[in-house]
PDB file of N, CA, C and O in Angstrom:
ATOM      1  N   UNK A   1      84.997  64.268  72.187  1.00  0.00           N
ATOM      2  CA  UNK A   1      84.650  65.296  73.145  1.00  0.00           C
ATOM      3  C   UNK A   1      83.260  65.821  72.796  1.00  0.00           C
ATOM      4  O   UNK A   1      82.892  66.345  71.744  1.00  0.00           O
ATOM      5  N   UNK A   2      82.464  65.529  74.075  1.00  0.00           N
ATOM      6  CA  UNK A   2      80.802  66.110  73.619  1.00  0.00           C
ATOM      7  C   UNK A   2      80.881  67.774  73.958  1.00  0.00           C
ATOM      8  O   UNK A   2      81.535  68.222  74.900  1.00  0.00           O
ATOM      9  N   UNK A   3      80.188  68.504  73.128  1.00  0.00           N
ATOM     10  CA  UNK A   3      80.163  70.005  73.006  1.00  0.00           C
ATOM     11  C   UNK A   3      78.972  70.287  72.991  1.00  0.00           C
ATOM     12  O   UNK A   3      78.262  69.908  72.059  1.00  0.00           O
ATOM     13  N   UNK A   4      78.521  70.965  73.949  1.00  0.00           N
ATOM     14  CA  UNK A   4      76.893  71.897  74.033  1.00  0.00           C
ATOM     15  C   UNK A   4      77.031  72.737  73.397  1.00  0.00           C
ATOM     16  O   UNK A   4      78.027  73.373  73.745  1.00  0.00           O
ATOM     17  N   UNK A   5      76.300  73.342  72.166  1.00  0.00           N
ATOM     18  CA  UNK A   5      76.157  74.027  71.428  1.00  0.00           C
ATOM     19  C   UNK A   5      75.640  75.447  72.232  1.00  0.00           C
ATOM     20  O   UNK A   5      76.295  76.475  72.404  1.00  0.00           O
ATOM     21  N   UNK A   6      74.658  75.239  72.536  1.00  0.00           N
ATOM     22  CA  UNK A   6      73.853  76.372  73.737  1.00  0.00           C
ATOM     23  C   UNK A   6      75.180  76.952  74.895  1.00  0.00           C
ATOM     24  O   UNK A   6      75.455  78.124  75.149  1.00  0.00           O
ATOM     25  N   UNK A   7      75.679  76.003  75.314  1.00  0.00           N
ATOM     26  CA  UNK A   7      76.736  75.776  76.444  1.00  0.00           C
ATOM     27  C   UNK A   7      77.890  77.265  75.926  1.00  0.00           C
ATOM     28  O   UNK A   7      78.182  78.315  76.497  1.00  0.00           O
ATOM     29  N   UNK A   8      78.244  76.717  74.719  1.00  0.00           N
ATOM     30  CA  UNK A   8      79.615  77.491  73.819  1.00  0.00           C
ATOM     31  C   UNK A   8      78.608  78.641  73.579  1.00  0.00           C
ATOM     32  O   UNK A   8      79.109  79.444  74.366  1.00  0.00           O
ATOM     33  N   UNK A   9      77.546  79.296  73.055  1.00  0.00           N
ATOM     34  CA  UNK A   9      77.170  80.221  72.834  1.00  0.00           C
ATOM     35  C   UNK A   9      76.868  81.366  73.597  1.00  0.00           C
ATOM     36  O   UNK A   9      76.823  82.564  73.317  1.00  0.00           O
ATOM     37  N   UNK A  10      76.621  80.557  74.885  1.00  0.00           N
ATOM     38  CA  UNK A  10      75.714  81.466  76.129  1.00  0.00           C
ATOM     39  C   UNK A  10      77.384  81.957  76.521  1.00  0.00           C
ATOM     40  O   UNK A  10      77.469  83.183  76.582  1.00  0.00           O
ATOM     41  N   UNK A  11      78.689  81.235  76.789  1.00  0.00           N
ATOM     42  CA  UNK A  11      79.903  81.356  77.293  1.00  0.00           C
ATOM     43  C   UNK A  11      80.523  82.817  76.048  1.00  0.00           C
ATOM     44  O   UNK A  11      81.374  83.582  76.504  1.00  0.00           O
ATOM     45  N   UNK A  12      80.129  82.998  74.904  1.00  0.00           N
ATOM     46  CA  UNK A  12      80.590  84.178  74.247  1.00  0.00           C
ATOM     47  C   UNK A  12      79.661  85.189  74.096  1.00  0.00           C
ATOM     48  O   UNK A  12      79.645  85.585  72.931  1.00  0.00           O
ATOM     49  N   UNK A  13      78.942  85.715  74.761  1.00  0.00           N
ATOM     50  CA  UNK A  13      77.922  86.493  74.331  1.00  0.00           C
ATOM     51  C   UNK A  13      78.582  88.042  73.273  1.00  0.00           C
ATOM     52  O   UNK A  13      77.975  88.640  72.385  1.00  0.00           O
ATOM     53  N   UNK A  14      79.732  88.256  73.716  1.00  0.00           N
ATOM     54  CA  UNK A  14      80.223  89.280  72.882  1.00  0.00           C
ATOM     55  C   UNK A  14      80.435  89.156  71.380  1.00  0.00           C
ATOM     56  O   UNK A  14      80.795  89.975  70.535  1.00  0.00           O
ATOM     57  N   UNK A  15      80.017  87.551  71.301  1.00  0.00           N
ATOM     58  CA  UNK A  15      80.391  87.167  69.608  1.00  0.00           C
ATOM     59  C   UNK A  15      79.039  86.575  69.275  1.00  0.00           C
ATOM     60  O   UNK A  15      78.547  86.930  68.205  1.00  0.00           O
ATOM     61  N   UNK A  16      78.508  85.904  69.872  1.00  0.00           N
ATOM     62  CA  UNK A  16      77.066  86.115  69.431  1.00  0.00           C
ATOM     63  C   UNK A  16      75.573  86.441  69.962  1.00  0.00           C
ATOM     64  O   UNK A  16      75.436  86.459  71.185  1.00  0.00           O
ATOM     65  N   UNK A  17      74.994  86.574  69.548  1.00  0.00           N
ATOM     66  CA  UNK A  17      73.323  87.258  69.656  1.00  0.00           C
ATOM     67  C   UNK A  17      72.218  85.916  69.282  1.00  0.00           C
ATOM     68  O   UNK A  17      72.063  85.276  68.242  1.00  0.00           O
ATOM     69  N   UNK A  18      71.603  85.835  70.525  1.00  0.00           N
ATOM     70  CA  UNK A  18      71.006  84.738  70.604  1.00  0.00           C
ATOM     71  C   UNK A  18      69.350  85.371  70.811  1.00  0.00           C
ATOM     72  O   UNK A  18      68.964  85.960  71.821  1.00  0.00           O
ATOM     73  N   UNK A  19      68.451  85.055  69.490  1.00  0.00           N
ATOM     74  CA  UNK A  19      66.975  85.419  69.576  1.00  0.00           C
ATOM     75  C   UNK A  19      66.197  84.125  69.815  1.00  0.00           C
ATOM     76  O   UNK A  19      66.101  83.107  69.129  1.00  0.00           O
ATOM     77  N   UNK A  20      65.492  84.586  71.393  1.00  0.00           N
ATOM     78  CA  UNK A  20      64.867  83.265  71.139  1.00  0.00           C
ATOM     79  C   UNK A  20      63.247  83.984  71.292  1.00  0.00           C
ATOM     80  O   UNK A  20      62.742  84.353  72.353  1.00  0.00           O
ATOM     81  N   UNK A  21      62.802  84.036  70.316  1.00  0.00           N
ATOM     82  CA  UNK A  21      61.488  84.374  69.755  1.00  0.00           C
ATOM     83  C   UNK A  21      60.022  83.235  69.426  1.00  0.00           C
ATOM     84  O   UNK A  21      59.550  82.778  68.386  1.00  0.00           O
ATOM     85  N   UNK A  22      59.703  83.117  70.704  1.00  0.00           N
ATOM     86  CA  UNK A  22      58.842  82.223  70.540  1.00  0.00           C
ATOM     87  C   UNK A  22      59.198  80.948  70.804  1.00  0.00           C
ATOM     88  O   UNK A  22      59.603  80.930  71.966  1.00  0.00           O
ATOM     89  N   UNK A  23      59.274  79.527  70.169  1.00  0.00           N
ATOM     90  CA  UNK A  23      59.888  78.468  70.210  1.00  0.00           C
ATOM     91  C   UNK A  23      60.832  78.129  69.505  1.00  0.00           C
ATOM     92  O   UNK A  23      61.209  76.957  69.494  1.00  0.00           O
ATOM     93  N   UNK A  24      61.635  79.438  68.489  1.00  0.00           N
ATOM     94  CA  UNK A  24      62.633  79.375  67.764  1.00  0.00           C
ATOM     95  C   UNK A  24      63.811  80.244  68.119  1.00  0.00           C
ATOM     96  O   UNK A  24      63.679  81.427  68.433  1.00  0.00           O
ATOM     97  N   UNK A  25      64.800  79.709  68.069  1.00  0.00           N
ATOM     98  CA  UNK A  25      66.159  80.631  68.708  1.00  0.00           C
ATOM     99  C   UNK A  25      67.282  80.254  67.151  1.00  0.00           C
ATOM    100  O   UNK A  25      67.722  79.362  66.426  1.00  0.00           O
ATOM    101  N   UNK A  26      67.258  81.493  67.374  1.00  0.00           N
ATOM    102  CA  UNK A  26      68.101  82.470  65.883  1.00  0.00           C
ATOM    103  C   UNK A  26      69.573  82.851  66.573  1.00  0.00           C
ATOM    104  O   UNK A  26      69.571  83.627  67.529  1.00  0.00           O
ATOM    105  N   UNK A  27      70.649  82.376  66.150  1.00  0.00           N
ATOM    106  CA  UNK A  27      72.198  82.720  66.463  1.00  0.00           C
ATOM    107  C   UNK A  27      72.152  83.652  65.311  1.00  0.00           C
ATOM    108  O   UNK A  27      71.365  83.681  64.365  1.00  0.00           O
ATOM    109  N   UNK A  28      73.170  84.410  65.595  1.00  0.00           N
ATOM    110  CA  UNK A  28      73.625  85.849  64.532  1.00  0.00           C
ATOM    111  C   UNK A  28      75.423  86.228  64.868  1.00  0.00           C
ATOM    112  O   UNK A  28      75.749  86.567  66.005  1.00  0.00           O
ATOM    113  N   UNK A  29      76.181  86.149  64.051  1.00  0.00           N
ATOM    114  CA  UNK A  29      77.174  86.540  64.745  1.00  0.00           C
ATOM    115  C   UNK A  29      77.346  88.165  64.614  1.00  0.00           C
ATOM    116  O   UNK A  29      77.377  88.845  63.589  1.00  0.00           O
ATOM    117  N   UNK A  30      77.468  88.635  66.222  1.00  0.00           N
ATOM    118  CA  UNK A  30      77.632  90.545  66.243  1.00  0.00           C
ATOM    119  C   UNK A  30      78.460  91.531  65.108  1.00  0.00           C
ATOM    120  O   UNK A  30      78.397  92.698  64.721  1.00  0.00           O
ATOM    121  N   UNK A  31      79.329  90.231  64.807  1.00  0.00           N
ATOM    122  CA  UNK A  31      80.281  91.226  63.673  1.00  0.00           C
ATOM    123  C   UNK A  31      80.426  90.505  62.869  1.00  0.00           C
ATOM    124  O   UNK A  31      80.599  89.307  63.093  1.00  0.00           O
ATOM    125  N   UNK A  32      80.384  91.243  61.196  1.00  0.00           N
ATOM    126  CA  UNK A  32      80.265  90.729  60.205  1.00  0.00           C
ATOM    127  C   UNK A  32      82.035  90.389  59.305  1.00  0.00           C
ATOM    128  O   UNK A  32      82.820  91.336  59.347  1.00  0.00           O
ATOM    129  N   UNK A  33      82.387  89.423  58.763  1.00  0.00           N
ATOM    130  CA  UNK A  33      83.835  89.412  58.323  1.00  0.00           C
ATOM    131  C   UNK A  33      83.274  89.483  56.597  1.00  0.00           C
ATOM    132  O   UNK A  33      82.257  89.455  55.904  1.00  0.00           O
ATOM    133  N   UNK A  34      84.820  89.599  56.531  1.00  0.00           N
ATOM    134  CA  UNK A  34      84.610  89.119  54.667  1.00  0.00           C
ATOM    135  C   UNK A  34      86.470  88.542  54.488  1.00  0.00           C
ATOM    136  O   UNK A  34      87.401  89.276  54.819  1.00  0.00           O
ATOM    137  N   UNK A  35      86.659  87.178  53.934  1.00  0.00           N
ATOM    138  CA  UNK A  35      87.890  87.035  53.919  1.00  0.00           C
ATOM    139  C   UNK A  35      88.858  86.838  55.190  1.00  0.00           C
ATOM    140  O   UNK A  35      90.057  87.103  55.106  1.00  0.00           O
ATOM    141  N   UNK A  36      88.344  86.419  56.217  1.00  0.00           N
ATOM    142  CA  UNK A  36      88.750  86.729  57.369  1.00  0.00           C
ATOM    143  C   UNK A  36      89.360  88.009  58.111  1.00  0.00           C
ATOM    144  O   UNK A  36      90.274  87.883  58.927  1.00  0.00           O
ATOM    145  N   UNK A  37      88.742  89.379  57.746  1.00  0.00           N
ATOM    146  CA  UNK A  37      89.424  90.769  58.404  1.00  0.00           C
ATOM    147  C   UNK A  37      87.459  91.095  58.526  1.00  0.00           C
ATOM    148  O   UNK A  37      86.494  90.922  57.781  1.00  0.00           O
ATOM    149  N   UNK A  38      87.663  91.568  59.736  1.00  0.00           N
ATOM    150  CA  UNK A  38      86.640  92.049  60.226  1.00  0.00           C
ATOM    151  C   UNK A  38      86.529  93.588  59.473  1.00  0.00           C
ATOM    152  O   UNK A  38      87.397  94.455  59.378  1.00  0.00           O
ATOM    153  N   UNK A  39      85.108  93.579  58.975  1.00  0.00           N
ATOM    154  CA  UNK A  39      84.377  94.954  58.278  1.00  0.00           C
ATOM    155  C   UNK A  39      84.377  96.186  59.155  1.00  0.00           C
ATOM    156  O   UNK A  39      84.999  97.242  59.042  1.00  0.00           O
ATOM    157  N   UNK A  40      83.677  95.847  59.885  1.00  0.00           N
ATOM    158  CA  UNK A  40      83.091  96.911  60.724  1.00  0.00           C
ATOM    159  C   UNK A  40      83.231  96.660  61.974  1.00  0.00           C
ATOM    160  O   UNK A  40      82.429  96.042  62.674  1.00  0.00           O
ATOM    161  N   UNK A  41      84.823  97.389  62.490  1.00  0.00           N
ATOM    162  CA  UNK A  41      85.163  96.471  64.280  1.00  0.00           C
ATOM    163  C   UNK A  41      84.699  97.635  65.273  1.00  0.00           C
ATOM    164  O   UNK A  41      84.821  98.859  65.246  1.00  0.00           O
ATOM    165  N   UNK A  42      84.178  96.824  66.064  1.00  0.00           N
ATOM    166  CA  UNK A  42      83.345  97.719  67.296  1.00  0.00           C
ATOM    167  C   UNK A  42      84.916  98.165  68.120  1.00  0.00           C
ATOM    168  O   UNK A  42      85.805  97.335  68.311  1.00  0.00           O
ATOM    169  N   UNK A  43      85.027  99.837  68.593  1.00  0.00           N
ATOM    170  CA  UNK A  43      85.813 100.346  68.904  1.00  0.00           C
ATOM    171  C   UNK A  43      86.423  99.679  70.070  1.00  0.00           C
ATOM    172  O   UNK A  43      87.593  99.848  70.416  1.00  0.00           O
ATOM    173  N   UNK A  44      85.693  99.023  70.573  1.00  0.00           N
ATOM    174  CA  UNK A  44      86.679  97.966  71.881  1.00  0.00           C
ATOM    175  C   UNK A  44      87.610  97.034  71.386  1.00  0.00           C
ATOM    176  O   UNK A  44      88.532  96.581  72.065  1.00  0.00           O
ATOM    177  N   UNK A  45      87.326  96.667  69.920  1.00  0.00           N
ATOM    178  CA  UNK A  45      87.695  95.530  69.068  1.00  0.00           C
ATOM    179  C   UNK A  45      89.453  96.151  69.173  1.00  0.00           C
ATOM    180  O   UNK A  45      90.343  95.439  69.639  1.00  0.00           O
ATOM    181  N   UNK A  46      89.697  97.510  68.677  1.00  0.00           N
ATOM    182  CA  UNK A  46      90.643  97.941  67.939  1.00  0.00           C
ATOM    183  C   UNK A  46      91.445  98.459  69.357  1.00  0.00           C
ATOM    184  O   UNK A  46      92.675  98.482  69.313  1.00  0.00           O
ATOM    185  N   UNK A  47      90.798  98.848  70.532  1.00  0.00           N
ATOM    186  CA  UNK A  47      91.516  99.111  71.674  1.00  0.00           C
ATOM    187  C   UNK A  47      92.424  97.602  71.775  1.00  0.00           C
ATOM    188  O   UNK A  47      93.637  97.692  71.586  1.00  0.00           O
ATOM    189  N   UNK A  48      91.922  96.445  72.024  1.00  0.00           N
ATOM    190  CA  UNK A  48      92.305  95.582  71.972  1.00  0.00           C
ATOM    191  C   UNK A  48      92.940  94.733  71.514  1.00  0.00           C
ATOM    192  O   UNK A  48      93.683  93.917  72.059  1.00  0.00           O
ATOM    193  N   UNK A  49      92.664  94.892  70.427  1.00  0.00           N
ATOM    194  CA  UNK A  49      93.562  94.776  69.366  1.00  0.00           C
ATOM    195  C   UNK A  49      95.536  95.363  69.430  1.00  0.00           C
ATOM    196  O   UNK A  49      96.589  94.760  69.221  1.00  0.00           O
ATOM    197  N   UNK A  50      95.171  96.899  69.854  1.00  0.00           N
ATOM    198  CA  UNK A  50      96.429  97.835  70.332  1.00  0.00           C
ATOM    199  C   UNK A  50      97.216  96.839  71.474  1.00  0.00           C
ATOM    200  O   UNK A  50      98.303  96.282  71.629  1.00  0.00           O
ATOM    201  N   UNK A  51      95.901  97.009  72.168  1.00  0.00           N
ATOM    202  CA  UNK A  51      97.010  96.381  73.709  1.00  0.00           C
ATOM    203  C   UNK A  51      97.386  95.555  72.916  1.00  0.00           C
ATOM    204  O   UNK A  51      98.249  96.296  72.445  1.00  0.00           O
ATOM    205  N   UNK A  52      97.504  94.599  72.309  1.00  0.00           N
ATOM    206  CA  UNK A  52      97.801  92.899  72.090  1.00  0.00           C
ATOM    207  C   UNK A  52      98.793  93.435  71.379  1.00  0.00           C
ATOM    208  O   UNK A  52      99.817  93.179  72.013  1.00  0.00           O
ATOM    209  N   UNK A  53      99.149  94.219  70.120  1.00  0.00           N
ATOM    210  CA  UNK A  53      99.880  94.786  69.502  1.00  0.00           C
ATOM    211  C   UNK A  53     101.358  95.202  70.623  1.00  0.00           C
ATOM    212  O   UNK A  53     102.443  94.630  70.518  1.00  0.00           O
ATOM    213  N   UNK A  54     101.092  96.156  71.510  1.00  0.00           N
ATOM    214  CA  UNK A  54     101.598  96.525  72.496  1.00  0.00           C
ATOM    215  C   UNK A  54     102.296  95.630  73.356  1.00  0.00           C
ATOM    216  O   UNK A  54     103.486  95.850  73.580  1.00  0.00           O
ATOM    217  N   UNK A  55     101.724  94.656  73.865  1.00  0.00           N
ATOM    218  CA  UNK A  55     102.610  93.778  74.730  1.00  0.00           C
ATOM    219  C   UNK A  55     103.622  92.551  73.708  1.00  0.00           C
ATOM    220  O   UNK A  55     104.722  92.016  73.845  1.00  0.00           O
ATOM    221  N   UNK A  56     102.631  92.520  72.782  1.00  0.00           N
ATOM    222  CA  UNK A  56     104.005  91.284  71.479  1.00  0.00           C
ATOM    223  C   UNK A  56     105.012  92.363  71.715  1.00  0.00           C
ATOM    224  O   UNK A  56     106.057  92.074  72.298  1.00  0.00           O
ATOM    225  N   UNK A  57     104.795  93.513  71.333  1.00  0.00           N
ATOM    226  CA  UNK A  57     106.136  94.242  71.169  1.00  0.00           C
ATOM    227  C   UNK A  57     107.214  94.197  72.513  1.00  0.00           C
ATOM    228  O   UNK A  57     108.436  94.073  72.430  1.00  0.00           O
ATOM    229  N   UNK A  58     106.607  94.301  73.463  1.00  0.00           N
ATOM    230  CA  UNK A  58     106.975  94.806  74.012  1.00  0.00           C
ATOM    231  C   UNK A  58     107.868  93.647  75.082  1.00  0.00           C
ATOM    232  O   UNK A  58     108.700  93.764  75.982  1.00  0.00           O
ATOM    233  N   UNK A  59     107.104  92.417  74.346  1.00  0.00           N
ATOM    234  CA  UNK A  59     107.869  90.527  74.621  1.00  0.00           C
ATOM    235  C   UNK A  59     108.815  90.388  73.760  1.00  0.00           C
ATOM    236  O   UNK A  59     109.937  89.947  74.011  1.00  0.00           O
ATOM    237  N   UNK A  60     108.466  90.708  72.842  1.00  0.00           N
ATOM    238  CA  UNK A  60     109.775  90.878  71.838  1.00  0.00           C
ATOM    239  C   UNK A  60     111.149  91.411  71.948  1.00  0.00           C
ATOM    240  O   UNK A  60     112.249  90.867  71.853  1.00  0.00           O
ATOM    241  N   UNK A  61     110.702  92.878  72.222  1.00  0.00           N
ATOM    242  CA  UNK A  61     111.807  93.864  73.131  1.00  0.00           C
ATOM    243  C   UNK A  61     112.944  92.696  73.831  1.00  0.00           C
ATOM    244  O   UNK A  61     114.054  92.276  73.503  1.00  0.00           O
ATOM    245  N   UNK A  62     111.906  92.422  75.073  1.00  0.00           N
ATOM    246  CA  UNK A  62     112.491  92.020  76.343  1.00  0.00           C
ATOM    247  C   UNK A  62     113.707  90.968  76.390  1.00  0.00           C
ATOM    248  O   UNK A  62     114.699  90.827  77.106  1.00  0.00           O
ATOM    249  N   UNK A  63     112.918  90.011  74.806  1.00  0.00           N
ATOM    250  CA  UNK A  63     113.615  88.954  74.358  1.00  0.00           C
ATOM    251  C   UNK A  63     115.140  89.460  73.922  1.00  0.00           C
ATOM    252  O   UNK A  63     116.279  89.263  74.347  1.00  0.00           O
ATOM    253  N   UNK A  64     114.603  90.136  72.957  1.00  0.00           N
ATOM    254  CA  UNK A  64     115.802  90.999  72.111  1.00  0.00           C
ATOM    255  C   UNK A  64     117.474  91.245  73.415  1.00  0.00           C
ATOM    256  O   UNK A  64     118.604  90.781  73.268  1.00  0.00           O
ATOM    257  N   UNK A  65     117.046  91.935  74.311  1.00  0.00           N
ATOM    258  CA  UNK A  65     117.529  92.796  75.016  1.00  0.00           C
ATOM    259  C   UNK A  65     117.931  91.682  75.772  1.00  0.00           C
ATOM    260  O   UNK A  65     119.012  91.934  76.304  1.00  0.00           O
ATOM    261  N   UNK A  66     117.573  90.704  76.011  1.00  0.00           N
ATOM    262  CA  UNK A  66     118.349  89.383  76.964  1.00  0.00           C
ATOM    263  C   UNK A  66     119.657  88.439  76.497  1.00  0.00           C
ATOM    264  O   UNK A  66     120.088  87.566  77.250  1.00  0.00           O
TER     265      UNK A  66
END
């Protein structure tokens, strides 16, 4: 399977930051990890995070209860 690199990057912009400065283009990823748990999560991160929290539970429940 051929993969555009540019293609996959431009498609996440919320995960990365693309400098293109001159004739050189610099990727950065927006948030920094350590160990796989994100350091410093941008407050949309953790809303989101909730919902997702929120509906497992709440599939779970449904399961339970059937």
């Amino acid at each position: 399977m051929e993969v555009n690199l540019q293609e996959l990057l431009l498609k996440h912009p919320g995960i990365f930051y693309i400098s293109t400065k001159g004739s050189t283009q610099t990727v950065l990823l927006r948030e920094s990890y350590s160990k796989g748990c994100l350091i410093d999560p941008n407050p949309i991160y953790n809303v989101r995070r909730k919902m997702l929290d929120l509906m497992e539970n709440a599939r779970s429940d449904s399961v339970w209860m059937s």
